[in-house]
Every structure is written in C-alpha cells, then in structure tokens.
PDB file of the backbone (N, CA, C, O) and the ligand in Angstrom, with CONECT records:
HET     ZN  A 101       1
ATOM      1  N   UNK A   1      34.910  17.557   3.500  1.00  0.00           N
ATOM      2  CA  UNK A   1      34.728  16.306   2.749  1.00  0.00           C
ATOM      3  C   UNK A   1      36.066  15.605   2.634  1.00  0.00           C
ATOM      4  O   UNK A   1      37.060  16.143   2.146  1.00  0.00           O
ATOM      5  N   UNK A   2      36.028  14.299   3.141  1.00  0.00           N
ATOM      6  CA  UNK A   2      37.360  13.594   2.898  1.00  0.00           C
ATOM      7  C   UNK A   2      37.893  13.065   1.123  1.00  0.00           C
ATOM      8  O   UNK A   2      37.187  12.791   0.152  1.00  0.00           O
ATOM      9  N   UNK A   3      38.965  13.081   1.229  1.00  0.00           N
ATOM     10  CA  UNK A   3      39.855  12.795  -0.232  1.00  0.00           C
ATOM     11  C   UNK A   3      40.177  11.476   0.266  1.00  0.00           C
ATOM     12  O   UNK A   3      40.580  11.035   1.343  1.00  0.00           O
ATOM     13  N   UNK A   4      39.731  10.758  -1.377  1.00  0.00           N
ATOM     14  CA  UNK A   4      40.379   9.519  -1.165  1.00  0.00           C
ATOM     15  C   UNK A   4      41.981   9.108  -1.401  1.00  0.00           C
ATOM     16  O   UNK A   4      42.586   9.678  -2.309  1.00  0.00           O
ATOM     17  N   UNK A   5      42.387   8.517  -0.910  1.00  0.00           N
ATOM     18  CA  UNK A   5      43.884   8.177  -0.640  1.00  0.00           C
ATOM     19  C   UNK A   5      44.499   7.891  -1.957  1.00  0.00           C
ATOM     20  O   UNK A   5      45.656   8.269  -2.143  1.00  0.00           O
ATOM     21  N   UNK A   6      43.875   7.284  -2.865  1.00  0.00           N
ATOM     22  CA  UNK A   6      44.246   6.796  -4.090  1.00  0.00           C
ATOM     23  C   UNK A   6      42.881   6.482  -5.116  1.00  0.00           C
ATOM     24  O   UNK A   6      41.765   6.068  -4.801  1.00  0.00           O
ATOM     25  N   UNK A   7      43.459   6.867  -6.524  1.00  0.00           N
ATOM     26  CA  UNK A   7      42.513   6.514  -7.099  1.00  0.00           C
ATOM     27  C   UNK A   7      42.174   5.140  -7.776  1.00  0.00           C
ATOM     28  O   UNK A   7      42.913   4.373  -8.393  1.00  0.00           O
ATOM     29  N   UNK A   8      40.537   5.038  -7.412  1.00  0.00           N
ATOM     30  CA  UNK A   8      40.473   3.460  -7.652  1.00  0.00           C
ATOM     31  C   UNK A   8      40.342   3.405  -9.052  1.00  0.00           C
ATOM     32  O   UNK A   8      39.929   4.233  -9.864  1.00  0.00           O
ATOM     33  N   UNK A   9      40.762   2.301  -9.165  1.00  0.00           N
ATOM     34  CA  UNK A   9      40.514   1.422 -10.850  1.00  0.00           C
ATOM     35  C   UNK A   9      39.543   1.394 -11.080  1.00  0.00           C
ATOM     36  O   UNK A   9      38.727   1.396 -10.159  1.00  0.00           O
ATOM     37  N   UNK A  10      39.131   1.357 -12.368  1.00  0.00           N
ATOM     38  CA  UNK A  10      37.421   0.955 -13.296  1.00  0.00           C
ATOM     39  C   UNK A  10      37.690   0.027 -13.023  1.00  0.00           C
ATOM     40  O   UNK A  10      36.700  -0.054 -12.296  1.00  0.00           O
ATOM     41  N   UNK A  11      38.181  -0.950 -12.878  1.00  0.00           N
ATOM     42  CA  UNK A  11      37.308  -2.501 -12.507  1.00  0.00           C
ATOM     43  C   UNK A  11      37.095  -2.817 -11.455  1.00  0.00           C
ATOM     44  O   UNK A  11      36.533  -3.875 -11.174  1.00  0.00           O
ATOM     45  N   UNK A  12      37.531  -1.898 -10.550  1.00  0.00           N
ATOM     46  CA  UNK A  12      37.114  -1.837  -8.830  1.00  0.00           C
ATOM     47  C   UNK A  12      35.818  -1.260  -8.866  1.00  0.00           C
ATOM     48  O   UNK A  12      34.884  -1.922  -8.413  1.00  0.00           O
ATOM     49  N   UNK A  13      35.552   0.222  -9.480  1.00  0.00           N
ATOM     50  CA  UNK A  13      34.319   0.694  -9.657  1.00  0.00           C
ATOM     51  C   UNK A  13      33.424  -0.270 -10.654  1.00  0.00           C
ATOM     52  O   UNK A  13      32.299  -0.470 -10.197  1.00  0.00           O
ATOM     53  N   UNK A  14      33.581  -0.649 -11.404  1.00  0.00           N
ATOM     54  CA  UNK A  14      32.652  -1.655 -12.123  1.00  0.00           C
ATOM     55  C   UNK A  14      32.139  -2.816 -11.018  1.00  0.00           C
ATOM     56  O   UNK A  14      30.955  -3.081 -10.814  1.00  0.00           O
ATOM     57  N   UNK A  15      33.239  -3.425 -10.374  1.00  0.00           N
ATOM     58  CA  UNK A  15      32.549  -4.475  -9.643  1.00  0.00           C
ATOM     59  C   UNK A  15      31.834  -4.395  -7.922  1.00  0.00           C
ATOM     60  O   UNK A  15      31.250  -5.105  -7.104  1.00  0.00           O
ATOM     61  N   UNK A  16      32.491  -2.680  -8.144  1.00  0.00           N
ATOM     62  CA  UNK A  16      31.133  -2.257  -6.851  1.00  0.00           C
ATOM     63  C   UNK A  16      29.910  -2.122  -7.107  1.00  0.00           C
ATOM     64  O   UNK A  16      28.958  -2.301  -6.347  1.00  0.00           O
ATOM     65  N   UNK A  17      29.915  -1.792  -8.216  1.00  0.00           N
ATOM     66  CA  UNK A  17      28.497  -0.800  -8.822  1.00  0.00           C
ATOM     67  C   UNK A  17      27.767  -2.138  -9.596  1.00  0.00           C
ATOM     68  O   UNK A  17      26.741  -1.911 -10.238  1.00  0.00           O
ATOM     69  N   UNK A  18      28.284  -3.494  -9.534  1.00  0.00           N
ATOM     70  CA  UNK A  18      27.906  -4.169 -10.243  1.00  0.00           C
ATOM     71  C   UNK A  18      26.139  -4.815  -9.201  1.00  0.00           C
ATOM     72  O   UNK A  18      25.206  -5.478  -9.652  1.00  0.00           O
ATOM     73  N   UNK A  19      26.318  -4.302  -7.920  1.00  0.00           N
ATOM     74  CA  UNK A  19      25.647  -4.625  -6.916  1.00  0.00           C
ATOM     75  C   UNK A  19      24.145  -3.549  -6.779  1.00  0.00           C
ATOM     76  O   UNK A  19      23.200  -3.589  -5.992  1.00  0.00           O
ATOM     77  N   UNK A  20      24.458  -2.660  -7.895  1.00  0.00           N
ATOM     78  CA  UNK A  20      23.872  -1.231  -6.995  1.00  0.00           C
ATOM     79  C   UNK A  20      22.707  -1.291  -8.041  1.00  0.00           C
ATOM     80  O   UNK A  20      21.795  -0.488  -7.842  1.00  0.00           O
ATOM     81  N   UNK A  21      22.586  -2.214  -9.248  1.00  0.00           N
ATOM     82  CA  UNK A  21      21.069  -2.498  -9.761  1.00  0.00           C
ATOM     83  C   UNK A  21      19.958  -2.493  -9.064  1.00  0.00           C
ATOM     84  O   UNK A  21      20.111  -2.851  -7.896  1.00  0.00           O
ATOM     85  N   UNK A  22      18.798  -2.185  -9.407  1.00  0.00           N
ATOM     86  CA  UNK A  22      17.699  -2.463  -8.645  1.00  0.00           C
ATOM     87  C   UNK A  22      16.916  -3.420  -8.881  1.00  0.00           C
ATOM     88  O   UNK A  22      16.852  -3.782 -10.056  1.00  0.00           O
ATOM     89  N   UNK A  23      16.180  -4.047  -7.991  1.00  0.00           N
ATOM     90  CA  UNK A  23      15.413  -5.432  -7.728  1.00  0.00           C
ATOM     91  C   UNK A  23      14.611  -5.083  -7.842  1.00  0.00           C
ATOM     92  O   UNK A  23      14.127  -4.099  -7.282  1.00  0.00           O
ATOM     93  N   UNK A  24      13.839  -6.255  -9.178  1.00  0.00           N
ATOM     94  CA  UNK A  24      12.465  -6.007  -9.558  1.00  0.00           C
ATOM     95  C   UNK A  24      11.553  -6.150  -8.265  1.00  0.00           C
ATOM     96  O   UNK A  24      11.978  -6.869  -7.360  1.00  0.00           O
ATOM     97  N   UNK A  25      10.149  -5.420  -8.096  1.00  0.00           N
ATOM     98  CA  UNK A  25       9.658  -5.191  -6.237  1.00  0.00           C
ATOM     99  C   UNK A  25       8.235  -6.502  -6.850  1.00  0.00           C
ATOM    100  O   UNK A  25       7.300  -6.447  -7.649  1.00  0.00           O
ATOM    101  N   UNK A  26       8.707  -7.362  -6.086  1.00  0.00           N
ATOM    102  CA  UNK A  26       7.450  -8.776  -6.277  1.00  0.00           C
ATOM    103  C   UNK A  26       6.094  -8.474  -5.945  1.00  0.00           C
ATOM    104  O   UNK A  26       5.822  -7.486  -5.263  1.00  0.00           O
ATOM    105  N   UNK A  27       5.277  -9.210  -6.353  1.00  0.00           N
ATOM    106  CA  UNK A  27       3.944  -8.759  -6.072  1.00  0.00           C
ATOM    107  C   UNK A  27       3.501 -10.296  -5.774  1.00  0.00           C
ATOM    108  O   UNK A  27       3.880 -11.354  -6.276  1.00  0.00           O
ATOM    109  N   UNK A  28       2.362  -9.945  -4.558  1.00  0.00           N
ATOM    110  CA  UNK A  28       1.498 -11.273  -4.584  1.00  0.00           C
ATOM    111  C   UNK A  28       0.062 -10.742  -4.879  1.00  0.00           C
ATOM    112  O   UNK A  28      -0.335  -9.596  -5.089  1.00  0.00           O
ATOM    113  N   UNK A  29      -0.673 -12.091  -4.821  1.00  0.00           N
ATOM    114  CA  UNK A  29      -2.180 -11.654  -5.278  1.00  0.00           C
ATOM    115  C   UNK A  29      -2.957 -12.215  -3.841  1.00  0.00           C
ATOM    116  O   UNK A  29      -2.729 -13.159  -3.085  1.00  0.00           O
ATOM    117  N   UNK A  30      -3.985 -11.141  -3.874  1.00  0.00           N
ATOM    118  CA  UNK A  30      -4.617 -11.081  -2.461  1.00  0.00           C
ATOM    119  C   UNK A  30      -5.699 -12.431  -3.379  1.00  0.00           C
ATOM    120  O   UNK A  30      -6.189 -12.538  -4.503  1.00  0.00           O
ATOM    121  N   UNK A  31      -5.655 -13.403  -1.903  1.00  0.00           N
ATOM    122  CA  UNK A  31      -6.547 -14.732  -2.677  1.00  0.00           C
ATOM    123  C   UNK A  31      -8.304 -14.382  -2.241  1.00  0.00           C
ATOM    124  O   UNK A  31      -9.287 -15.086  -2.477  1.00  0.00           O
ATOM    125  N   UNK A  32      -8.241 -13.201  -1.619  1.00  0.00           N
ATOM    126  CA  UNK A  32      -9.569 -12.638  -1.555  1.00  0.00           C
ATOM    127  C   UNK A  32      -9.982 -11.965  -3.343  1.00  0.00           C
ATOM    128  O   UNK A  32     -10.386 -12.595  -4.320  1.00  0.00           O
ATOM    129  N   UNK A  33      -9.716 -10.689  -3.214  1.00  0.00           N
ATOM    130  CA  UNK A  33     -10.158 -10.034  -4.234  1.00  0.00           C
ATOM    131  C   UNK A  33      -9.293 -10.405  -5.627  1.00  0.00           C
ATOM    132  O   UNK A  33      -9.797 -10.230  -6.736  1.00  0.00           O
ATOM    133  N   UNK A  34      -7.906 -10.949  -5.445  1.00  0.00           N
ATOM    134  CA  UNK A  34      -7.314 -11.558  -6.630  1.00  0.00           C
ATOM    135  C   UNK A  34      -6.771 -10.339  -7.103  1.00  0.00           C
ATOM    136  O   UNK A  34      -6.423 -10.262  -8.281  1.00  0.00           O
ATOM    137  N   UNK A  35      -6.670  -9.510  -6.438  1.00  0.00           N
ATOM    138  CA  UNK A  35      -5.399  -8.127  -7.441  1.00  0.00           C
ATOM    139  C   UNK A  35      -4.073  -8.236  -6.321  1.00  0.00           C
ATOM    140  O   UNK A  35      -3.911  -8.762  -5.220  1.00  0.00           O
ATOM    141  N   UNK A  36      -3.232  -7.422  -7.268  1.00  0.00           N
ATOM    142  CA  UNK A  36      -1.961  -7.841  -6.925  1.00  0.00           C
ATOM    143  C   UNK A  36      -1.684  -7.092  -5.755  1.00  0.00           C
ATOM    144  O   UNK A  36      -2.584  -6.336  -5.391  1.00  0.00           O
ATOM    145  N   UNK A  37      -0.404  -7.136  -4.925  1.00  0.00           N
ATOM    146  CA  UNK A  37      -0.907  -6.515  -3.741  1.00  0.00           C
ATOM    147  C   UNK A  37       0.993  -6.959  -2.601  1.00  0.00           C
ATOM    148  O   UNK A  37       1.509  -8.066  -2.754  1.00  0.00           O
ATOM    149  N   UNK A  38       1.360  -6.368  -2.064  1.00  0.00           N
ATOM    150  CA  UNK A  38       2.659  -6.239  -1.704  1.00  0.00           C
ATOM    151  C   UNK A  38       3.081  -7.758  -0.167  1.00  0.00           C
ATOM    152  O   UNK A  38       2.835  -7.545   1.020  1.00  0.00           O
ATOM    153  N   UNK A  39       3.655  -8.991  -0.651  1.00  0.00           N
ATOM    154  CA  UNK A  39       3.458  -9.754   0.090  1.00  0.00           C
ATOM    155  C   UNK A  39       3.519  -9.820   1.332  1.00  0.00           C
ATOM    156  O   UNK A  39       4.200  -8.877   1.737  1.00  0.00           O
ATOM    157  N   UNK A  40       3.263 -10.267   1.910  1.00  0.00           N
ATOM    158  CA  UNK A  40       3.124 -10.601   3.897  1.00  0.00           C
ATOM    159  C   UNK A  40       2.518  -9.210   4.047  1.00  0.00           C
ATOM    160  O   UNK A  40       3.306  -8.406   4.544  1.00  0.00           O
ATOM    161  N   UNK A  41       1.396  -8.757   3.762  1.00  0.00           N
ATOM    162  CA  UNK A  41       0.932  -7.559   4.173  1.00  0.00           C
ATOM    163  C   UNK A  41      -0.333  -7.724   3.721  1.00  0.00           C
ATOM    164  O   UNK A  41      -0.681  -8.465   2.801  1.00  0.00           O
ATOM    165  N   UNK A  42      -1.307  -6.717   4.667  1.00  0.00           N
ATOM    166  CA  UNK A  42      -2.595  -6.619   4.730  1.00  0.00           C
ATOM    167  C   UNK A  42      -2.876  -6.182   3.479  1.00  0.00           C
ATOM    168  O   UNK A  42      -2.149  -5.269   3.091  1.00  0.00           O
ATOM    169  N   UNK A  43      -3.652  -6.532   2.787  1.00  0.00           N
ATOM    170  CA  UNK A  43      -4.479  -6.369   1.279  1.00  0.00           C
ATOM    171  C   UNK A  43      -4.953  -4.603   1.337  1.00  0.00           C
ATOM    172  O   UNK A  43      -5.584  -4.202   2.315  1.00  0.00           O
ATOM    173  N   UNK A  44      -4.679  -3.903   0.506  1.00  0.00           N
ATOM    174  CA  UNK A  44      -5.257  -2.250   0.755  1.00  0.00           C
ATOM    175  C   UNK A  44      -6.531  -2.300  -0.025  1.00  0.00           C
ATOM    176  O   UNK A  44      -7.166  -1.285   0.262  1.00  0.00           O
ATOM    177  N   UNK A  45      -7.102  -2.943  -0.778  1.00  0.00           N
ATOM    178  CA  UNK A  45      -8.041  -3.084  -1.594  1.00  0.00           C
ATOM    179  C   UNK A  45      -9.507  -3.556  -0.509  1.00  0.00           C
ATOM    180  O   UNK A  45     -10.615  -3.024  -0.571  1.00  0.00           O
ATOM    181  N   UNK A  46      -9.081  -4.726   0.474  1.00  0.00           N
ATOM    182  CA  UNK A  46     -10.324  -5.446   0.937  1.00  0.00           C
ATOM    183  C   UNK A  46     -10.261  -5.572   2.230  1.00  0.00           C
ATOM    184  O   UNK A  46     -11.054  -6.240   2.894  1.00  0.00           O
ATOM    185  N   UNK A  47      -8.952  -4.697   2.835  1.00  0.00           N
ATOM    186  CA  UNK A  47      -8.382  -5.015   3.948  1.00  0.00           C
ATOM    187  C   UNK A  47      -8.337  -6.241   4.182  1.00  0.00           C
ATOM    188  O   UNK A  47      -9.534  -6.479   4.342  1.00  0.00           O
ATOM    189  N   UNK A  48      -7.596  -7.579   4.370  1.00  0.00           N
ATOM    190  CA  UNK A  48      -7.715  -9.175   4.102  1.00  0.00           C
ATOM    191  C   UNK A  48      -6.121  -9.805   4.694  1.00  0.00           C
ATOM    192  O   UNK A  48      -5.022  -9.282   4.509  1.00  0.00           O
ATOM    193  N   UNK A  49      -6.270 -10.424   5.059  1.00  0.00           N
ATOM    194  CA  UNK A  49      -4.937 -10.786   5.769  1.00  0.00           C
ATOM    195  C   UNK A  49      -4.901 -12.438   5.335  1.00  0.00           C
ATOM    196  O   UNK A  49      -5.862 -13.006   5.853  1.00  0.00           O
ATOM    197  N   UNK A  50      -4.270 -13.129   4.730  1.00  0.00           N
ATOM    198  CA  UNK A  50      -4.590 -14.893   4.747  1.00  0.00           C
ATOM    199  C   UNK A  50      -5.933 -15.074   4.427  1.00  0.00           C
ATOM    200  O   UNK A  50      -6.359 -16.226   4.511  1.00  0.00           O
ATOM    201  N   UNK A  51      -6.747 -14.129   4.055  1.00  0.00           N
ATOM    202  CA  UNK A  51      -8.204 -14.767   4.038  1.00  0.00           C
ATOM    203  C   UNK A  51      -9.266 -14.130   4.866  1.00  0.00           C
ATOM    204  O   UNK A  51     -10.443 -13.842   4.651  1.00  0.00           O
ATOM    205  N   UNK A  52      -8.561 -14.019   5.762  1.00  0.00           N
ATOM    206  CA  UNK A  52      -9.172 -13.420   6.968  1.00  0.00           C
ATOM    207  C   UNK A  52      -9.454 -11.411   6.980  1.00  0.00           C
ATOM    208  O   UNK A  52      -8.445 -10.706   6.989  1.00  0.00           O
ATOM    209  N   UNK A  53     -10.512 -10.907   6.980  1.00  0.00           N
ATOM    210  CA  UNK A  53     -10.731  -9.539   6.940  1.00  0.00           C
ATOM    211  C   UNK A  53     -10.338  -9.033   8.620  1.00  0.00           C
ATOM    212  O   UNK A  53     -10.842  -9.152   9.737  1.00  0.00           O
ATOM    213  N   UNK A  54      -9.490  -8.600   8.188  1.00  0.00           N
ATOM    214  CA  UNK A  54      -8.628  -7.319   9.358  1.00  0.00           C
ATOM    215  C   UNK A  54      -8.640  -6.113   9.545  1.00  0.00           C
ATOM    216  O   UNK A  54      -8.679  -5.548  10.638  1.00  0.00           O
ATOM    217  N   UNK A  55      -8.609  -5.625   8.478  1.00  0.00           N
ATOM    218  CA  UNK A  55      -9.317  -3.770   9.048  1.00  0.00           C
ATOM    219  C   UNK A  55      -9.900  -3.446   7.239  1.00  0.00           C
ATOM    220  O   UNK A  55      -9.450  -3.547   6.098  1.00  0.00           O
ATOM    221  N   UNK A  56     -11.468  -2.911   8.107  1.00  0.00           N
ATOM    222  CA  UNK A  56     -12.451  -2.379   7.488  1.00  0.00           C
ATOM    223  C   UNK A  56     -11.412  -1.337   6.093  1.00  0.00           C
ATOM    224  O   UNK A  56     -10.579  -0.447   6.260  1.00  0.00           O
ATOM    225  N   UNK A  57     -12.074  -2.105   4.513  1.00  0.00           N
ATOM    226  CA  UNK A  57     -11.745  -1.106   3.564  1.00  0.00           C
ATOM    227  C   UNK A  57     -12.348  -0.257   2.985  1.00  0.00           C
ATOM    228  O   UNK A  57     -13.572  -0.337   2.886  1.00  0.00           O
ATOM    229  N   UNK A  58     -11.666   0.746   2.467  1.00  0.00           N
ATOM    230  CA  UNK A  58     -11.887   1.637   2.170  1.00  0.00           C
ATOM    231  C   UNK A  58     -13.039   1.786   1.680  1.00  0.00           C
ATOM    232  O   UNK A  58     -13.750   2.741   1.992  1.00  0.00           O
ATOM    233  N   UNK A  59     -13.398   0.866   0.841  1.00  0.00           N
ATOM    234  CA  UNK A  59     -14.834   0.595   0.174  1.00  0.00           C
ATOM    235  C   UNK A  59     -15.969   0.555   1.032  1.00  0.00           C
ATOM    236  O   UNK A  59     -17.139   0.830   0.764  1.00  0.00           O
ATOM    237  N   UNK A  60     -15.366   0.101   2.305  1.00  0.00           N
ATOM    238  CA  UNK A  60     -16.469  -0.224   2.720  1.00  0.00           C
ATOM    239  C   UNK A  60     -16.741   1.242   4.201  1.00  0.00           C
ATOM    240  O   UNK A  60     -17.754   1.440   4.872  1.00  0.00           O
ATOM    241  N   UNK A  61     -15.500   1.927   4.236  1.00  0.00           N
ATOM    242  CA  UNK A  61     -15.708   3.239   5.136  1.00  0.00           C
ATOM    243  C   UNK A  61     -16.484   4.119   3.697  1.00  0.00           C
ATOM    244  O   UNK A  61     -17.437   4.752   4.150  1.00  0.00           O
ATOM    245  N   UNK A  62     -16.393   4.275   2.582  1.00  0.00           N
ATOM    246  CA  UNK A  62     -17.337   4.924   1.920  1.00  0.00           C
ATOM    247  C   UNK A  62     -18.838   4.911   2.246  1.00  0.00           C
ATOM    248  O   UNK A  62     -19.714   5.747   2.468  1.00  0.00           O
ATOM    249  N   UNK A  63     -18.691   3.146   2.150  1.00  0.00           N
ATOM    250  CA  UNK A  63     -20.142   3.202   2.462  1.00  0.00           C
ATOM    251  C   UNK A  63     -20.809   3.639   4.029  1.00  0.00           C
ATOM    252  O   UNK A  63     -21.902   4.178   4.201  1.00  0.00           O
ATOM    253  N   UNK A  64     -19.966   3.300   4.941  1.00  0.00           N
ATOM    254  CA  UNK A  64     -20.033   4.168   6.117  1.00  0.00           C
ATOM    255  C   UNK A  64     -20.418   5.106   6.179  1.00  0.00           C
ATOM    256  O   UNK A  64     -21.137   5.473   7.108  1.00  0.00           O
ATOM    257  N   UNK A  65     -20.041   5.890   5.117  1.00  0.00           N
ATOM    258  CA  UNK A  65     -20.136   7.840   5.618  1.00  0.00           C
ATOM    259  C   UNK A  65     -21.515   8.168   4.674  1.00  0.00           C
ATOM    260  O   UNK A  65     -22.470   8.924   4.853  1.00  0.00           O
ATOM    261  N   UNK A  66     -21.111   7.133   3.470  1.00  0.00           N
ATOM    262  CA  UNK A  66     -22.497   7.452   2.778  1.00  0.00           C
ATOM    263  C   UNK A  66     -24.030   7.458   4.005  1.00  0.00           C
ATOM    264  O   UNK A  66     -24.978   8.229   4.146  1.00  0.00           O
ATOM    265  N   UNK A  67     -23.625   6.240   4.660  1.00  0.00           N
ATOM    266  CA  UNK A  67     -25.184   5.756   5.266  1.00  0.00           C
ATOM    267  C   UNK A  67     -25.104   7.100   6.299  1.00  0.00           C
ATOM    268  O   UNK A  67     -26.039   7.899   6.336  1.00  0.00           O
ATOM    269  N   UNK A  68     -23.951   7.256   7.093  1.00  0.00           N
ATOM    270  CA  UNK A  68     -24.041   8.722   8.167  1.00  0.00           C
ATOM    271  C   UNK A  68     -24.368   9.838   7.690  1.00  0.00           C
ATOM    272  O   UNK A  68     -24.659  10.816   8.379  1.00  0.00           O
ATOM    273  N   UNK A  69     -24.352   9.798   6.287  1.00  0.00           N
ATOM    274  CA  UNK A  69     -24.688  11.429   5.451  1.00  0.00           C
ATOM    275  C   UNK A  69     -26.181  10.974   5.544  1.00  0.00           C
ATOM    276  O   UNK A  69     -26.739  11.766   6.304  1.00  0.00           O
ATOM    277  N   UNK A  70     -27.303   9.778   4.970  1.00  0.00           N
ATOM    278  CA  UNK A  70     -28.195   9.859   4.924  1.00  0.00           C
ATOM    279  C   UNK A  70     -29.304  10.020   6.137  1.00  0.00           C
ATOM    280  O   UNK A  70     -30.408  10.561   6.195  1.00  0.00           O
ATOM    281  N   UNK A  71     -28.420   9.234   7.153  1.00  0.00           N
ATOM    282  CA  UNK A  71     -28.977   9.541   8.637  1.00  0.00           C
ATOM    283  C   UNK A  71     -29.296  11.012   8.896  1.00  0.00           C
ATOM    284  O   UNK A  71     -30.345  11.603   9.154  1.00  0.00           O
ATOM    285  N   UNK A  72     -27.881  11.442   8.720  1.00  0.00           N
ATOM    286  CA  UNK A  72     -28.038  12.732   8.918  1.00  0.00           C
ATOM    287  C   UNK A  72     -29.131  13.589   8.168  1.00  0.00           C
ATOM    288  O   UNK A  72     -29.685  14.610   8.576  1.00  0.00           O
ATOM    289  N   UNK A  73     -29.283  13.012   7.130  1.00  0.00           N
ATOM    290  CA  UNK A  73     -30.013  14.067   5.988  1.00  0.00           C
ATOM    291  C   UNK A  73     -31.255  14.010   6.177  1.00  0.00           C
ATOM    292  O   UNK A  73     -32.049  14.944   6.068  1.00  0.00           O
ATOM    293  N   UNK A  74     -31.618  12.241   6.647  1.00  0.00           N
ATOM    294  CA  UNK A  74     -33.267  12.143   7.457  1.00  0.00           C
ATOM    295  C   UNK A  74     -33.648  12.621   8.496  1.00  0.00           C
ATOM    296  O   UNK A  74     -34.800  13.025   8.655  1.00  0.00           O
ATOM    297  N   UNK A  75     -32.497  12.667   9.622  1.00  0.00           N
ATOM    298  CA  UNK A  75     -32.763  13.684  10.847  1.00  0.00           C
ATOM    299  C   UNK A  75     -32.987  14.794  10.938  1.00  0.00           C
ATOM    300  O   UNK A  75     -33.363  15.261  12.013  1.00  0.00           O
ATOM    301  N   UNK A  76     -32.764  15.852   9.411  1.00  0.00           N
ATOM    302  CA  UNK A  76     -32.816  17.569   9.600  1.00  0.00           C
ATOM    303  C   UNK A  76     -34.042  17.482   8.864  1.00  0.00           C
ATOM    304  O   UNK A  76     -34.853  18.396   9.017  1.00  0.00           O
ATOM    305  N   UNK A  77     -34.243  16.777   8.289  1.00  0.00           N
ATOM    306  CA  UNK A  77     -35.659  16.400   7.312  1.00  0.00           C
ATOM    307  C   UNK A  77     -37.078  16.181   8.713  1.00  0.00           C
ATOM    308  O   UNK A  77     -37.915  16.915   9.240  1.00  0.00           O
ATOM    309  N   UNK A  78     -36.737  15.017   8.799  1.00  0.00           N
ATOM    310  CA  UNK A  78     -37.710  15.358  10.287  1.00  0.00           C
ATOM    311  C   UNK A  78     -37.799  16.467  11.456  1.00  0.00           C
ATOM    312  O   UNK A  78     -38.707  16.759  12.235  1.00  0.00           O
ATOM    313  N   UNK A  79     -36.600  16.928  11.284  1.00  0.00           N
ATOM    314  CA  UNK A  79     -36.802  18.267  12.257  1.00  0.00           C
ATOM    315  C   UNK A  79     -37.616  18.821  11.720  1.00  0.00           C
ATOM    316  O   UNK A  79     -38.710  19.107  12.207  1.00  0.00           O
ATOM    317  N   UNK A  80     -37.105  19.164  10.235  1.00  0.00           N
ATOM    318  CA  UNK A  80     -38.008  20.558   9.505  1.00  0.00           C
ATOM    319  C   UNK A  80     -38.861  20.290   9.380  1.00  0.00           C
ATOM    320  O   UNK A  80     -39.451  21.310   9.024  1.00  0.00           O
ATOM    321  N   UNK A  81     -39.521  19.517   9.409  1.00  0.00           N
ATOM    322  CA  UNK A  81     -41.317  19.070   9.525  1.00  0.00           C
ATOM    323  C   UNK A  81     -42.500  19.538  10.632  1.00  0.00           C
ATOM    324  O   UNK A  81     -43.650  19.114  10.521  1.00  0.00           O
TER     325      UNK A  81
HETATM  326 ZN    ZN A 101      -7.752  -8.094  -1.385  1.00  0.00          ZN2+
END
C-alpha cells in the first residue's frame, strides 16, 4: 500500500469530500399505469415504454401460466375419463 507524501489539510479533505454526498435517485411516473418508475426505462409494472407496451408484464405472464395450469388440468381430466 502506498504512503502519502505529505499530510493533507482538513480543508483539502473537507473540500474533497464536499463532492462525495449522495444524489437524491429521481423518479418518473409511467403515464400508463401512473406509479413511479426509474426514467428513460421500460415501466416494470406494465412493461410500457412512451405509451407503447414492449415486453409482456409480469401480471400478465401470471396470467399466462395460470391459463397453461388450467389447460393442463383439463387435459389429464379428459384423459381420466
Ligand atoms: Zn407502467
């Protein structure tokens, strides 16, 4: 580990560290579903891009698997008959 050459002043360290705050993280609101949601980026709630639906959400792969569970559940049903 290197040694520093000299030791710095508190007001050298004060006005480095004066930088090293953290930035409040902005939020926009998806103008689809209206919750808040991380800007220039696809909506995780409705999948939604500008308005426009871009990849299938989550909500709606639920309902996906729901309807493939019932398929399924009518197909072993008619077998067993
Ligand atoms: Zn949305």
């Amino acid at each position: 580990m290197s040694v520093p050459a000299k030791k710095r002043p508190a007001g050298e360290k004060r006005r480095r560290a004066a930088h090293f705050a953290l930035k409040r993280v902005k939020y926009a609101t998806c103008p689809k579903c209206k919750k808040s949601k991380m800007p220039h980026a696809v909506c995780p709630f409705c999948g939604s891009y500008k308005g426009k639906e871009v990849l299938k959400s989550h909500l709606d792969k639920k309902e996906l698997k729901k309807a493939q569970k019932q398929k399924v559940r009518a197909a072993e049903k008619q077998q067993g008959r």
